[in-house]
Backbone as numpy.savetxt, mean C-alpha at the origin, in Angstrom:
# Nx Ny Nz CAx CAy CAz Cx Cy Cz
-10.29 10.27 23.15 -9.78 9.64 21.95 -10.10 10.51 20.74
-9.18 10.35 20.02 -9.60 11.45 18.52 -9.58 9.89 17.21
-9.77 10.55 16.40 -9.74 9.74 15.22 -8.61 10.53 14.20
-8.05 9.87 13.47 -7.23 9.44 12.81 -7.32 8.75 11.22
-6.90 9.29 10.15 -7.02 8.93 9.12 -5.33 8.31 8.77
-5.30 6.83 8.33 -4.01 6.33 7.86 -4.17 6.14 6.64
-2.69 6.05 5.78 -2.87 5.86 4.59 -1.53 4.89 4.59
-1.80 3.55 3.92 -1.01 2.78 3.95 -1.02 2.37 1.97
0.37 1.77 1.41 0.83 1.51 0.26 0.99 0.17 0.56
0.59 -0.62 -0.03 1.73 -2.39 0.21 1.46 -2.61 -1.50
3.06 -2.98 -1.79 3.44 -3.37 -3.18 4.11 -4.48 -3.10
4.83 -5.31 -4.13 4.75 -6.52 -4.31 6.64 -6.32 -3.97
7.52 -7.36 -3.35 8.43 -6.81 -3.74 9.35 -6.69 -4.83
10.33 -5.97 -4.80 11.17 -5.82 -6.53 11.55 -7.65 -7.08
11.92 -8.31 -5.93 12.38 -9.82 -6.27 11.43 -10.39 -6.33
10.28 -10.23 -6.21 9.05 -10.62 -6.53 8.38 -10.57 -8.04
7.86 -11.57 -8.62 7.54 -11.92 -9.99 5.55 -10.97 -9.55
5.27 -10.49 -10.43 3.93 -9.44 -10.56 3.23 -10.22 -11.58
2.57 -11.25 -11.56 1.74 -11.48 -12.79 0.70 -10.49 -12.97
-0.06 -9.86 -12.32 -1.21 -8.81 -11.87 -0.47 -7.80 -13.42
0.82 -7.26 -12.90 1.63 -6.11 -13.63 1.66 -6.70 -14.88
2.64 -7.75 -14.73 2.69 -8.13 -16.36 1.40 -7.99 -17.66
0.32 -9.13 -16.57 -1.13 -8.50 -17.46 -1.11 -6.83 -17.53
-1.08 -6.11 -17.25 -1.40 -4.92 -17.31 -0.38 -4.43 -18.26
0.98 -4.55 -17.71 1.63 -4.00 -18.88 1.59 -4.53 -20.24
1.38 -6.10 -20.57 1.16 -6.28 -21.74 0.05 -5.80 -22.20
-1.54 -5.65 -21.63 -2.50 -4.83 -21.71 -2.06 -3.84 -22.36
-1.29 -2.64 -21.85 -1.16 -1.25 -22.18 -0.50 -1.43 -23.52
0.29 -2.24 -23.56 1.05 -2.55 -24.86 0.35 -2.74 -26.38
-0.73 -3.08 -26.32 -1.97 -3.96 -26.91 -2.53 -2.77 -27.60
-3.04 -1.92 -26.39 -3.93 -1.10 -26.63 -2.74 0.30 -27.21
-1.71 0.21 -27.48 -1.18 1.00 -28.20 -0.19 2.16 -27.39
-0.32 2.09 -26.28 0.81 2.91 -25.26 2.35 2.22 -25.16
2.95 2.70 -26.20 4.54 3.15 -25.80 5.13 3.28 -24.79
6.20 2.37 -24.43 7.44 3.15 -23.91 6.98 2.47 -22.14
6.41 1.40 -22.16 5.94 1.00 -20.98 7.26 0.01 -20.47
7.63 0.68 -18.90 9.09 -0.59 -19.08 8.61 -1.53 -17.62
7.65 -1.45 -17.03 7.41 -2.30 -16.22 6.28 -1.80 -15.53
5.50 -2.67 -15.14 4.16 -2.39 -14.31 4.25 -3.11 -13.23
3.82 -2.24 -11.94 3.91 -2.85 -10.39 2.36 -2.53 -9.87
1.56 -3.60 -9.65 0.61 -3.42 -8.94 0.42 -3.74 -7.59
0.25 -3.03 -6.59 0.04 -3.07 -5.72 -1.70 -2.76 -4.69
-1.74 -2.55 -3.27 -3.10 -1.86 -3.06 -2.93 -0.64 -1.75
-4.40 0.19 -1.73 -3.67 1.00 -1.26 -4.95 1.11 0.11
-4.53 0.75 0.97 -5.24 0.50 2.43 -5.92 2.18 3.06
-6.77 2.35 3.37 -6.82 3.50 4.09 -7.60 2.84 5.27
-7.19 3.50 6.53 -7.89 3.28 7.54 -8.25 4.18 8.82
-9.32 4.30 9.24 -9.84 5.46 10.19 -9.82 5.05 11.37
-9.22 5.14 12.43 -9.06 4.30 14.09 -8.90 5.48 14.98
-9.21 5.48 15.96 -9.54 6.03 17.29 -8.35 6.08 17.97
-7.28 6.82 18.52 -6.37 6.79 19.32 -6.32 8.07 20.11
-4.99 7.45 21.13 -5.21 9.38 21.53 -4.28 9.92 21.23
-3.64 10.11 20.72 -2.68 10.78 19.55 -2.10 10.34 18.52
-1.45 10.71 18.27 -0.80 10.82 16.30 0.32 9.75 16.39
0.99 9.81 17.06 1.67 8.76 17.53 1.19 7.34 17.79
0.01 7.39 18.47 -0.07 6.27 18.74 -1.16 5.61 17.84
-1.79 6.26 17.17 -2.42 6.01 15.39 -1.22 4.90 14.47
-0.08 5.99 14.59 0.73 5.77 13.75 1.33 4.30 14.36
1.89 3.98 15.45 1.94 2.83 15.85 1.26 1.53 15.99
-0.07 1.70 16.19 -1.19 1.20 15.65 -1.27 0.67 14.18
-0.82 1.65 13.07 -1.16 0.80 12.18 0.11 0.30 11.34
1.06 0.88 12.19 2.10 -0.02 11.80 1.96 -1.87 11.92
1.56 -1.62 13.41 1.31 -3.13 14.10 0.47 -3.60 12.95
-0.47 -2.98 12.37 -1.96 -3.30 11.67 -1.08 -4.20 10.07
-0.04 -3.22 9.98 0.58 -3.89 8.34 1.52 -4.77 8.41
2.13 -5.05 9.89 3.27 -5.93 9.89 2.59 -7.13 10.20
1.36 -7.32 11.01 0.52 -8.79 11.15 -0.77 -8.84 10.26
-1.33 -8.24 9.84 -2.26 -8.15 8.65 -2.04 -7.63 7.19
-1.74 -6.28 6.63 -2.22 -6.08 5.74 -1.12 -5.70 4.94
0.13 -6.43 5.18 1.36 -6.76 4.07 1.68 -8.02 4.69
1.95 -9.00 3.51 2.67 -10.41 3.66 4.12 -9.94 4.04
4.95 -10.33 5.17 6.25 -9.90 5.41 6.86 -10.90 4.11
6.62 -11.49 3.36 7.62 -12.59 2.41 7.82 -12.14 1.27
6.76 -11.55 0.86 6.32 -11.23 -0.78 6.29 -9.66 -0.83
5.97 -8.67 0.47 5.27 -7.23 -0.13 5.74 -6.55 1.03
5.89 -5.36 0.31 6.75 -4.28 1.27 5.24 -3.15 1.81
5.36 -2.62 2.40 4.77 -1.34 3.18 5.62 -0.23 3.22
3.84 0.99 2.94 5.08 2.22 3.30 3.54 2.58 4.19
3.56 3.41 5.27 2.81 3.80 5.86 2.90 5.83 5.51
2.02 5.92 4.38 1.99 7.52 4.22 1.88 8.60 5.07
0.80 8.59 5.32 0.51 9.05 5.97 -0.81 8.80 7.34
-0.46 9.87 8.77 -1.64 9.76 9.27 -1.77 10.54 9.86
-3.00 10.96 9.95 -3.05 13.12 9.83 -5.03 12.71 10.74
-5.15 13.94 11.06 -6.77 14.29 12.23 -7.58 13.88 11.27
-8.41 12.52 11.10 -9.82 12.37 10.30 -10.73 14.16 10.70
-11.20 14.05 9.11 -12.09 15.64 9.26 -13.41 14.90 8.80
């Protein structure tokens, strides 16, 4: 088995209302930053797992974001990357 570094994105989706963002963008607004036309907050997962190849990492944490760590209703996934933990 090798290890594996994933990098997963889950954001809110576009038809999805962001109160998180809104605070923030009205925040930025406040504090004097211009030209702000929307704020999306999202989080950003990293995870280190044991497989025996790259492939099957990558399948792995697909499974990992479609039953855990994105709501399928509200938030999208992008799975970045997943490359040899060093």
């Amino acid at each position: 088995m090798s290890r594996f570094r994933a990098r997963v994105r889950v954001m809110p989706r576009p038809s999805i209302l962001d109160p998180a963002g809104l605070a923030v963008s009205h925040a930025l607004g406040e504090l004097g930053f211009a030209g702000i036309a929307d704020v999306r907050l999202g989080r950003a997962v990293e995870l280190l797992l044991e497989a025996a190849t790259a492939d099957a990492a990558r399948d792995s944490a697909l499974k990992m974001c479609e039953r855990l760590l994105a709501n399928p209703v509200t938030e999208d996934f992008v799975l970045e990357t997943v490359e040899p933990a060093t």
